[in-house]
C-alpha positions in Angstrom: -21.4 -11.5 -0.5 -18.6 -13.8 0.6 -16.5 -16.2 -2.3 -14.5 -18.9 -1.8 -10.6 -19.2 -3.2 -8.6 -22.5 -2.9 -4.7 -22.0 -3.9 -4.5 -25.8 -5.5 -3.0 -24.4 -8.8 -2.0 -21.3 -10.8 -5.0 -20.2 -12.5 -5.7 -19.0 -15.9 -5.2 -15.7 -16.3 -8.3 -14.3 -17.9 -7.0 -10.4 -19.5 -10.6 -9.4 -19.7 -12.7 -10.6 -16.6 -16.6 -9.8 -16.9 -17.1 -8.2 -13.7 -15.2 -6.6 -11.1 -15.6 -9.8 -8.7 -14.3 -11.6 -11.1 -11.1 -9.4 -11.9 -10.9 -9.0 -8.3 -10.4 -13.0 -7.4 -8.4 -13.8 -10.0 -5.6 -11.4 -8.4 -6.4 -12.6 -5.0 -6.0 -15.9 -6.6 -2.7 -14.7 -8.3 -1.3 -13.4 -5.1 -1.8 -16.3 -3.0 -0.1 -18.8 -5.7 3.0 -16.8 -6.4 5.8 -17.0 -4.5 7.7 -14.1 -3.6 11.0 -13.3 -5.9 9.3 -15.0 -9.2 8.2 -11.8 -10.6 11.1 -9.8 -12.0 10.4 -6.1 -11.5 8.4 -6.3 -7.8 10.4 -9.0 -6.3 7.8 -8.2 -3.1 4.7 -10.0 -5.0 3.2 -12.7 -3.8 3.7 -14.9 -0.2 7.2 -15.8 1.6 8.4 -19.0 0.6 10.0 -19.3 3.7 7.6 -21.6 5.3 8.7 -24.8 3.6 10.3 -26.4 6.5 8.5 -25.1 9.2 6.3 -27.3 11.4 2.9 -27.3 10.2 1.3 -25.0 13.1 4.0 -21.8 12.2 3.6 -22.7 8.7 0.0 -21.7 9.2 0.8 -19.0 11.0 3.5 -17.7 9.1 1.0 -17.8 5.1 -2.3 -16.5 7.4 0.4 -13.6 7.8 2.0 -13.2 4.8 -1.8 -13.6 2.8 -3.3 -11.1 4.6 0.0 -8.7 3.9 -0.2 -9.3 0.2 -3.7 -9.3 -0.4 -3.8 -6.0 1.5 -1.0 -4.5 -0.5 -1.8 -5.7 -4.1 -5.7 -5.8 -3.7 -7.0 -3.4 -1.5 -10.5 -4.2 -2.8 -10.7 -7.8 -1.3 -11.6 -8.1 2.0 -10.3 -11.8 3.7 -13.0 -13.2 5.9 -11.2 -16.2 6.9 -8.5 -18.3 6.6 -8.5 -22.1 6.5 -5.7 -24.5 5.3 -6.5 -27.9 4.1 -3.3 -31.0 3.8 -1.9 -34.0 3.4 0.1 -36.3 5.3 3.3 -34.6 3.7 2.9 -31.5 5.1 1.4 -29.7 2.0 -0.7 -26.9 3.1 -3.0 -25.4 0.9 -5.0 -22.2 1.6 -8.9 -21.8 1.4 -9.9 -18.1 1.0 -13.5 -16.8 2.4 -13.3 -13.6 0.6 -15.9 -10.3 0.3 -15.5 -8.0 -2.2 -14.9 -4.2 -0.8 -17.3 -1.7 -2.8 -15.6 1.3 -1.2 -12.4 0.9 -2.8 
């Protein structure tokens, strides 16, 4: 089964989730809406800021990349199906997740 995560906002951070899937796209979720260097002690967390003012085609290039490096890293047990990116006409990209939860892990 396949889920879908939009990076619009920092979610809530829920310190008990019901389920694994749940625990599982709320740091998938958490990944994808920090940017790298806000977290103290693992500078490395979360996606390359970077992209700012790169044109909108290497932008998407650039987070498809650095997504699937930190999901990979921080939350082996999500599996990314696909990556779509939804905008505006000022160049804000935001991510749309298809993501599978990985039972083996």
């Amino acid at each position: 089964m396949s889920y879908l995560l939009t990076a619009n906002q920092k979610p809530a951070i829920d310190l008990d989730p019901k389920t694994t899937v749940e625990e599982v796209l709320q740091n998938v979720r958490t990944i994808i809406t920090t940017i790298k260097y806000e977290i103290p002690l693992d500078r490395d967390f979360g996606i390359d800021g970077d992209v700012i003012d790169m044109p909108t085609q290497q932008a998407q290039a650039k987070l498809s990349q650095e997504i699937f490096r930190a999901v990979r890293q921080y939350e082996p047990r999500a599996v990314i199906e696909s990556i779509d990116f939804s905008g505006d006409e000022s160049g804000k990209l935001i991510p749309k997740l298809e993501v599978s939860i990985s039972e083996a892990s």
